[in-house]
PyMOL commands that place a pseudoatom at each C-alpha (Angstrom):
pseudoatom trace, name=CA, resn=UNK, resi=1, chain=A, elem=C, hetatm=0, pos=[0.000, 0.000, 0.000]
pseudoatom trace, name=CA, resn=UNK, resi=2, chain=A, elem=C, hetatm=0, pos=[1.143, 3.296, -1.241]
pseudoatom trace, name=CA, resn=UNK, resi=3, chain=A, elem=C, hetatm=0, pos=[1.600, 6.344, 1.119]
pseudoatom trace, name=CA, resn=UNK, resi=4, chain=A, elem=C, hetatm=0, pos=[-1.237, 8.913, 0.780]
pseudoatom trace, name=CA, resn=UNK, resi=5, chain=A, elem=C, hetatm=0, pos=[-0.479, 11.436, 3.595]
pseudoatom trace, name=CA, resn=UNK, resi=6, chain=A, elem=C, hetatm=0, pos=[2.776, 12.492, 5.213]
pseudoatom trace, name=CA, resn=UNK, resi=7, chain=A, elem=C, hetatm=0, pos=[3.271, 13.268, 8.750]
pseudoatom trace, name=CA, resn=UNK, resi=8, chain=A, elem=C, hetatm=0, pos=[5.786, 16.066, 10.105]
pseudoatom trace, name=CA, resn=UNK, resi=9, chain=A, elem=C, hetatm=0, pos=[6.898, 15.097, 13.594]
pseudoatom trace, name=CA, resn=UNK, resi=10, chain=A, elem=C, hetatm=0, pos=[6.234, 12.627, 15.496]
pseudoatom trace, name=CA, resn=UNK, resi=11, chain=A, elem=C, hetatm=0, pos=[3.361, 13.404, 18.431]
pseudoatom trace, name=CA, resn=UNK, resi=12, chain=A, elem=C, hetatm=0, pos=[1.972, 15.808, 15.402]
pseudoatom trace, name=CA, resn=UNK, resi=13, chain=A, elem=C, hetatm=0, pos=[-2.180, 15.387, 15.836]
pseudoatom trace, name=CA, resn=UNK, resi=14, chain=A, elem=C, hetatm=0, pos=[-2.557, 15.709, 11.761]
pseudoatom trace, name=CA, resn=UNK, resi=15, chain=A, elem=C, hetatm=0, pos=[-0.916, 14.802, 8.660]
pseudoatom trace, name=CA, resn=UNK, resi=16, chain=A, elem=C, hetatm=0, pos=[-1.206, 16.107, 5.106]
pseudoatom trace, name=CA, resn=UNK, resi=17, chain=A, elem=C, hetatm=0, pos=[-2.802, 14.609, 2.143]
pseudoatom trace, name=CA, resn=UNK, resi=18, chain=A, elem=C, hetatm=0, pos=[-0.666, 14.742, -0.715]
pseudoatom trace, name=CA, resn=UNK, resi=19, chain=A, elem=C, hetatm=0, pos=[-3.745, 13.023, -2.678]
pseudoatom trace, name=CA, resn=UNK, resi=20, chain=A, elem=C, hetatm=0, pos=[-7.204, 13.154, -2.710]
pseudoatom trace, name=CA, resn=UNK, resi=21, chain=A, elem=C, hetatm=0, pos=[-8.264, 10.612, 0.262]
pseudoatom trace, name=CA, resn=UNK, resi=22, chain=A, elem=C, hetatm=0, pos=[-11.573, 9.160, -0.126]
pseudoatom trace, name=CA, resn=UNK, resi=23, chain=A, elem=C, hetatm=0, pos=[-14.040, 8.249, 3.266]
pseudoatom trace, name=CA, resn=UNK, resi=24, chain=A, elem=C, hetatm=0, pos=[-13.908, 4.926, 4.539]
pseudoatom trace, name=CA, resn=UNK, resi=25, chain=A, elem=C, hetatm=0, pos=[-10.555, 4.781, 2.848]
pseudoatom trace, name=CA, resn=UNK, resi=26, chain=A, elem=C, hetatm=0, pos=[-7.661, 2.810, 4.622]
pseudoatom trace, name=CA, resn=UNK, resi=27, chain=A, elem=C, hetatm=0, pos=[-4.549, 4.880, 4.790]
pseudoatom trace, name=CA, resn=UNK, resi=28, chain=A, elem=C, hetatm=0, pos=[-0.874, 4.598, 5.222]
pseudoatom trace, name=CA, resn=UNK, resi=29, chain=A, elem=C, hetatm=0, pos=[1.070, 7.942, 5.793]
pseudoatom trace, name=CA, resn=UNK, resi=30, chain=A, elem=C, hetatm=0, pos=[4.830, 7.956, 6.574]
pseudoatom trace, name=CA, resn=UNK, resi=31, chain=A, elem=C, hetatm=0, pos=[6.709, 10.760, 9.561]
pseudoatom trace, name=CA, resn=UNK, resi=32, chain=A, elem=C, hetatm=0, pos=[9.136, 12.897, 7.531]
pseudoatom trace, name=CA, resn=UNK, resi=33, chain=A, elem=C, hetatm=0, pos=[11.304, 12.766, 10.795]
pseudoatom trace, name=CA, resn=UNK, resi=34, chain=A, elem=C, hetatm=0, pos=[11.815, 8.882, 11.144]
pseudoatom trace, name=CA, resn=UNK, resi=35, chain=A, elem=C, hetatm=0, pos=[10.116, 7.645, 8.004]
pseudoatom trace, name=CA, resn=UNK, resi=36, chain=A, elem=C, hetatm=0, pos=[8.030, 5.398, 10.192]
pseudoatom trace, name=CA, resn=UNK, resi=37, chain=A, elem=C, hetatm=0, pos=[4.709, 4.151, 9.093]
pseudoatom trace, name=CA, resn=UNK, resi=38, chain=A, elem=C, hetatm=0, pos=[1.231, 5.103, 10.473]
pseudoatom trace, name=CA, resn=UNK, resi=39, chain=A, elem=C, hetatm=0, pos=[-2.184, 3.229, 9.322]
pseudoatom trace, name=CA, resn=UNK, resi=40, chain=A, elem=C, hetatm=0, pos=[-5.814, 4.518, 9.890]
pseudoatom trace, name=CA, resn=UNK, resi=41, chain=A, elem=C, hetatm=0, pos=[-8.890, 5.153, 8.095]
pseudoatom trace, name=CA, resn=UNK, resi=42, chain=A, elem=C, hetatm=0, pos=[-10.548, 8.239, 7.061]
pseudoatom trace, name=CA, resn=UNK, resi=43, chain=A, elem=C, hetatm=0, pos=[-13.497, 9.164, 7.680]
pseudoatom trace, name=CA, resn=UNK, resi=44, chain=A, elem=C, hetatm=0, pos=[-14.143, 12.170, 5.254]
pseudoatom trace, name=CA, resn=UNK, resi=45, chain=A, elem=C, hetatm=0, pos=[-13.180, 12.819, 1.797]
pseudoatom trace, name=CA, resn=UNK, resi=46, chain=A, elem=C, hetatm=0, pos=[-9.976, 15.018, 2.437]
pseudoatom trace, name=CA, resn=UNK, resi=47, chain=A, elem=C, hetatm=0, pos=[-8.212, 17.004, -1.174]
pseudoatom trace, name=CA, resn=UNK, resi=48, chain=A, elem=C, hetatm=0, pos=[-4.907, 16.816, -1.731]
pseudoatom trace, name=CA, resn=UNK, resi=49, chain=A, elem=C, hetatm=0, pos=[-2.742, 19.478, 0.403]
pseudoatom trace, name=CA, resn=UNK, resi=50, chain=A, elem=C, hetatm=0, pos=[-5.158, 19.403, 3.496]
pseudoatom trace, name=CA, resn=UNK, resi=51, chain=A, elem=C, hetatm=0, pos=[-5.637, 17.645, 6.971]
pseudoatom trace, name=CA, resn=UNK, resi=52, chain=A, elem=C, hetatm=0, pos=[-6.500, 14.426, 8.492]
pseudoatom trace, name=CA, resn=UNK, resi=53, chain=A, elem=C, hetatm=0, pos=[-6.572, 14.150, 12.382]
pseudoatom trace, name=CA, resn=UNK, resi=54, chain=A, elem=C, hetatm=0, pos=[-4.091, 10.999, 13.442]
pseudoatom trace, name=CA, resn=UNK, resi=55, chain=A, elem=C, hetatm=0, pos=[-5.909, 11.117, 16.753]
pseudoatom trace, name=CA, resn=UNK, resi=56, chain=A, elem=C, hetatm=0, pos=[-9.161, 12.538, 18.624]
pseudoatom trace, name=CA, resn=UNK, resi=57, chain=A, elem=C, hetatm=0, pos=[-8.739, 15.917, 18.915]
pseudoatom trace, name=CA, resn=UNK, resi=58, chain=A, elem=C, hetatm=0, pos=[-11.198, 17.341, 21.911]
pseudoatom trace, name=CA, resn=UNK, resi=59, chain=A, elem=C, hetatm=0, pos=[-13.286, 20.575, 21.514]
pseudoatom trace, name=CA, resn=UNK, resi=60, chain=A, elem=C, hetatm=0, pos=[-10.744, 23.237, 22.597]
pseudoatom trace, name=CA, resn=UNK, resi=61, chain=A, elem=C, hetatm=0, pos=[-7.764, 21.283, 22.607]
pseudoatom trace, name=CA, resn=UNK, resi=62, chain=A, elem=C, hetatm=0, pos=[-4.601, 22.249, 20.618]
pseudoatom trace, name=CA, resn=UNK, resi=63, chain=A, elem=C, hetatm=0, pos=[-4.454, 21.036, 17.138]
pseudoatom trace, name=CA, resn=UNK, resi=64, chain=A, elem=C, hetatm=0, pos=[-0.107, 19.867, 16.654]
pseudoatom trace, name=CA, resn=UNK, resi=65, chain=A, elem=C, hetatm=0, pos=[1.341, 20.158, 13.436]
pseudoatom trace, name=CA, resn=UNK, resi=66, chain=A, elem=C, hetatm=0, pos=[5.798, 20.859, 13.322]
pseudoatom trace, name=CA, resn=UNK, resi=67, chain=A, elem=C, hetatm=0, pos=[5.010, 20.510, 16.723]
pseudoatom trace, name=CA, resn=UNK, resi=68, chain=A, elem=C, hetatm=0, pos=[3.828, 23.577, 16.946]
pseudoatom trace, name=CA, resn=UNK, resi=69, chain=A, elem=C, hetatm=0, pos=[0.063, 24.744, 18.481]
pseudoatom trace, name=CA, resn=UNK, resi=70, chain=A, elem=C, hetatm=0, pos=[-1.565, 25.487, 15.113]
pseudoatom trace, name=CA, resn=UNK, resi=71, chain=A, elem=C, hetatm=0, pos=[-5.137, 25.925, 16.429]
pseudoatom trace, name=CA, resn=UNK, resi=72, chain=A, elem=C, hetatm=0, pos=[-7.967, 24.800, 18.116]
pseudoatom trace, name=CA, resn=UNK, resi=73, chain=A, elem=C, hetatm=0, pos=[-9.961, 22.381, 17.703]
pseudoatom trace, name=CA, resn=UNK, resi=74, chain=A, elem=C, hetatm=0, pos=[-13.985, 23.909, 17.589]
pseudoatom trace, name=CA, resn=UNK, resi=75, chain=A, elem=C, hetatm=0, pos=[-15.554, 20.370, 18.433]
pseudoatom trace, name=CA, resn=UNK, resi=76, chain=A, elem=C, hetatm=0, pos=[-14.390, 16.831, 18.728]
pseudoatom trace, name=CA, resn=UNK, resi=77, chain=A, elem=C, hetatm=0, pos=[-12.361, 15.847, 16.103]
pseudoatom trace, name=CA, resn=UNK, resi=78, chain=A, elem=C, hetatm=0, pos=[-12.339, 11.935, 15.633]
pseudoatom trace, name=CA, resn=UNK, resi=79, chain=A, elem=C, hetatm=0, pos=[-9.219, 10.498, 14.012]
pseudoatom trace, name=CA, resn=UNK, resi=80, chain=A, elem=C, hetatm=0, pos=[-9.520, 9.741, 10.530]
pseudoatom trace, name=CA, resn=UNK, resi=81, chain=A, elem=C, hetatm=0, pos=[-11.594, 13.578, 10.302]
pseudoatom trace, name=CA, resn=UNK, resi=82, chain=A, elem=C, hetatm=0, pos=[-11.189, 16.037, 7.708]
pseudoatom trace, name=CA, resn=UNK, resi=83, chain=A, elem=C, hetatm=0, pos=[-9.068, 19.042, 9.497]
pseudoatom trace, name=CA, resn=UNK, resi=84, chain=A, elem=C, hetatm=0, pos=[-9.915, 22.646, 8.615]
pseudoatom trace, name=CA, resn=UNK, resi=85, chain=A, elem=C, hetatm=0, pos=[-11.855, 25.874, 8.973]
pseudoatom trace, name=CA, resn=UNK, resi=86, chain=A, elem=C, hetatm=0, pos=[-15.348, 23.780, 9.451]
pseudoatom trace, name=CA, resn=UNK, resi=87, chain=A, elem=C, hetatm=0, pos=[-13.470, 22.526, 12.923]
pseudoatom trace, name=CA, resn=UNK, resi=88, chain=A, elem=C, hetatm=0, pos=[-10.360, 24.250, 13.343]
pseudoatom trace, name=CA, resn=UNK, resi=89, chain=A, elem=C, hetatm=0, pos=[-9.492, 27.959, 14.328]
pseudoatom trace, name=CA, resn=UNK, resi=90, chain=A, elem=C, hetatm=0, pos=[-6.277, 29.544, 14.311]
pseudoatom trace, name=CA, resn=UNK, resi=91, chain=A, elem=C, hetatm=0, pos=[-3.962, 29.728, 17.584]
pseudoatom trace, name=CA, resn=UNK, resi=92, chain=A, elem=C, hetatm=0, pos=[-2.274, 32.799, 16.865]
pseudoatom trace, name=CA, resn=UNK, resi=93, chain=A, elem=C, hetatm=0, pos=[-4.594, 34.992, 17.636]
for i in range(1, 93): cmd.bond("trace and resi %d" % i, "trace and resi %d" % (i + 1))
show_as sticks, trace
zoom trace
């Protein structure tokens, strides 16, 4: 099984689509810092370039990404969600 999604850091809470990811879909992504191998299934269609949550994500909890606090989560996120504006705001501000 191919790689569809690649993964920062590890203890990042999303990874990046770098195709189209269809629901119900099961997924292998690989961490850019170890090149070690995670497996789940998504949930939501997700395009290319965007996020899928590698764990649950609570309603106000940080979303991780570079391993940096890139927002906050707006409800519960499940893993295997689509990530963005819908349930995601920024942290910076």
């Amino acid at each position: 099984m191919a790689h569809k999604f690649l993964v920062h850091h590890v203890g990042d809470s999303v990874g990046v689509a770098i195709e189209d990811i269809n629901a119900e879909e099961e997924i292998q992504g690989v961490y850019l810092e170890d090149d070690s191998i995670i497996t789940t299934v998504s949930k939501d269609f997700i395009p290319l370039g965007h996020k899928i949550a590698l764990v649950d994500i609570s309603k106000d909890d940080f979303v991780i990404e570079y391993k940096e606090k890139i927002g906050i989560a707006t409800k519960q996120i499940e893993q295997g969600n689509y990530v963005h504006t819908h349930n995601l705001k920024t942290a910076r501000w």
